[in-house]
N, C-alpha and C positions, 0 to 999 in steps of 0.2 A: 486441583490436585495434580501436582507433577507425576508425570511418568515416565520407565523407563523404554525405548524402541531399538531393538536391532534393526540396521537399516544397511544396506548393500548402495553404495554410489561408486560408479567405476569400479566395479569386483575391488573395492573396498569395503570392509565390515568394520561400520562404526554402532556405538553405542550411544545414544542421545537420550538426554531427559526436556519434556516437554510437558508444559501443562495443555496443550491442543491434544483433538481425540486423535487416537491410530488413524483414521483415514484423512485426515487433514496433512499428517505427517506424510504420510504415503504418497499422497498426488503430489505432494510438494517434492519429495524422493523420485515418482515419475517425472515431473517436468525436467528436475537438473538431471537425472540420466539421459532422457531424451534430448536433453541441450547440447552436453558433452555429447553423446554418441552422434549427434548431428554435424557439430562442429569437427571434429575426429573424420569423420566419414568425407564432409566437404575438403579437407586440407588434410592429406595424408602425412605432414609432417608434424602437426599438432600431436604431442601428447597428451595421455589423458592430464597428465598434473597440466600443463598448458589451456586447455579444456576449460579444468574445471577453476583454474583462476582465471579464464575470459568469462566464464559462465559470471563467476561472482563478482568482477565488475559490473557486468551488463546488468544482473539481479540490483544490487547495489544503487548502481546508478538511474536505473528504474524508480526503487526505491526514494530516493533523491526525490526526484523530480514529483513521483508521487505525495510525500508530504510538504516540496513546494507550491503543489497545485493546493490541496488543502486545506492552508495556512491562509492563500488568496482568495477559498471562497468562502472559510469563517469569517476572514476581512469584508469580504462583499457581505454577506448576513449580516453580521452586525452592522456595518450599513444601514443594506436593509431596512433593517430594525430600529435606528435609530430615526432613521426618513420614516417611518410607518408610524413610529409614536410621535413626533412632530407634526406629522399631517393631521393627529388624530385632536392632537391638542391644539393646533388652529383650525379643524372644523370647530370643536368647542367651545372654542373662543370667540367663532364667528357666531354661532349659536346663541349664546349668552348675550352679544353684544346687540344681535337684532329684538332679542324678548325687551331689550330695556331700553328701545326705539320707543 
């Protein structure tokens, strides 16, 4: 069930609808305040809009890489998985072939 959250980022008040609970939103509203006010704070000529579009590259391109890495090891499991049922069907094979020795 979607919800609606008032959420303050950069003494900005936005209104979001989300199907995650309030406190999932929330940390997620800590981390990018803490990001911005980090990057703000290291580089006094960073604006907050400057901020908070480096923040959402960096999130972004996290992101990225996170459903790159993913992709590579559904690819390996299935693998996996395909090696696992092969071994299993040549022990069987080997099994069946020594009973008719």
């Amino acid at each position: 069930i979607k919800e609606r959250y008032n959420i303050e980022i950069s003494d900005i008040q936005l209104s979001v609808v989300s199907d995650e609970p309030e406190d999932f939103v929330n940390s997620i509203v800590e981390k990018i305040n803490a990001r911005v006010s980090d990057l703000i704070i290291r580089n006094k000529r960073c604006s907050k809009l400057d901020a908070a579009l480096l923040c959402a590259l960096d999130y972004c391109g996290e992101c990225t890489k996170a459903e790159k890495r993913i992709r590579n090891l559904e690819a390996q499991i299935s693998q996996e998985i395909l090696l696992t049922r092969y071994a299993i069907l040549l022990m069987f094979s080997i099994q069946k072939s020594r009973t008719m020795l």
